[in-house]
N, C-alpha and C positions, 0 to 999 in steps of 0.2 A: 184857578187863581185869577183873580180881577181885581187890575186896579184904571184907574181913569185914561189913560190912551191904548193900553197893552204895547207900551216900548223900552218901558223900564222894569219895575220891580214884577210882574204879573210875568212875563217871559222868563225872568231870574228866576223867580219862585218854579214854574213851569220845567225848567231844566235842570235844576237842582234836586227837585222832588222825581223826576225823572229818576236821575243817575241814582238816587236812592234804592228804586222800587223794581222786582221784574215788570218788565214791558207788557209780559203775556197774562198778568193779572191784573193789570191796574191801568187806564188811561185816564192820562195827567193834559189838560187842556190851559191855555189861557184867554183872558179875552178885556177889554177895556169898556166902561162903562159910557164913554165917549166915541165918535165915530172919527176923531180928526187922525189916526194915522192905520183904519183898515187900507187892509193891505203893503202894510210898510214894517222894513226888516225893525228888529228891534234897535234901539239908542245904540252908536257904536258903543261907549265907554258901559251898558252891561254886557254887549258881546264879551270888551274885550274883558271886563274883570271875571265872565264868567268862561272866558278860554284859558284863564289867568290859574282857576281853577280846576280845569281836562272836563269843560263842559262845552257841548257846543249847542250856542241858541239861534246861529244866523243864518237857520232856514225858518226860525219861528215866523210867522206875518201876524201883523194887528187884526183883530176883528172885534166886532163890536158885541158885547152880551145880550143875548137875547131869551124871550122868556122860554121857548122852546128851550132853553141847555138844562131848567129844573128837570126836564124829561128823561134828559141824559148823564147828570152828574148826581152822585149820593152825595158829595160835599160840595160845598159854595165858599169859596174863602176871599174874603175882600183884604185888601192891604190898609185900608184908614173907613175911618167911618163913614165921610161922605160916599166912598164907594156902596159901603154897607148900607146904606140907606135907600140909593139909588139901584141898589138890585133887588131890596125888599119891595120897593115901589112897582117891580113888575113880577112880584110874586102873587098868586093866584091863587090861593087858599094854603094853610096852615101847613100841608105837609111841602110845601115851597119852603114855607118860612123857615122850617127848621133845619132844614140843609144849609143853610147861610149863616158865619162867623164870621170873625175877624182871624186873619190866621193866628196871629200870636197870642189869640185865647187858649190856640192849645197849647203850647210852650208857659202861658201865665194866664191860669184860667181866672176867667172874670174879671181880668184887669182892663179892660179893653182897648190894649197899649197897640199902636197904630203902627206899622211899617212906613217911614218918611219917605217923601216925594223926592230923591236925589237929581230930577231932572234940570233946577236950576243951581245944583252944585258942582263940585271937583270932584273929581276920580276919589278922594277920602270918602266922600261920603256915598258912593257906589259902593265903596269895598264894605262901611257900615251897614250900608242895607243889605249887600251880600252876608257879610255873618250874620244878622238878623233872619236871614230870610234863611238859612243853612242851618242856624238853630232849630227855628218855626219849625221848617221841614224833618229833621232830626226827631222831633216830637211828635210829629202827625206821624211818619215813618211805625214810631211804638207805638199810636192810636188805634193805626190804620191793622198790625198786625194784631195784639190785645183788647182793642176794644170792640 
């Protein structure tokens, strides 16, 4: 899950997809396309909408995407395009490229509908990116076991 700091929606995404999936089959990572808050806990206001939830994200820390992760993840989910764009730019040949979406392609395939930045909003618009991103994961969840 990557979005531009890894303090908001990419951490959300991360723990939510988590609490979905067993631990012992699946690891759920996030990371920010940006290096301004590696090593820093996530935004309090998604700790708390996702404690708000019976998730907990506030041992998650920022790090920065790098192209080594194509090595280690079968999927690439960006939360808005510029992210999407910014992890293709360090994609290394074709089978890179195709592990990277948008996440809520899988929820609305091909619409290329963005998960919004709530970092300069209110608590509302955390709790909208939380259902968003609970959807998203919802859907990948029946991707990831059927497809």
């Amino acid at each position: 899950m990557v979005c531009l700091g890894n303090i908001c929606r990419s951490p959300l995404a991360e723990g939510i997809l988590k609490s979905k999936l067993p631990e012992d089959n699946f690891y759920v990572d996030s990371a920010g396309t940006a290096s301004y808050h590696v090593g820093d806990k996530p935004d309090s206001r998604s700790i708390s909408i996702a404690q708000k939830n019976h998730i907990d994200i506030s041992t998650c820390r920022g790090r920065q995407f790098k192209t080594t992760d194509f090595e280690y993840f079968d999927y690439i989910y960006a939360m808005d395009y510029a992210n999407y764009k910014d992890i293709l730019a360090l994609a290394r040949d074709e089978q890179d490229v195709v592990k990277v979406d948008l996440l809520l392609n899988v929820l609305f395939p091909g619409e290329n509908i963005e998960v919004p930045d709530p970092y300069y909003g209110g608590t509302v618009n955390f709790e909208e990116v939380y259902q968003l991103l609970d959807k998203g994961c919802d859907a990948l969840v029946e991707f990831l076991k059927h497809g």
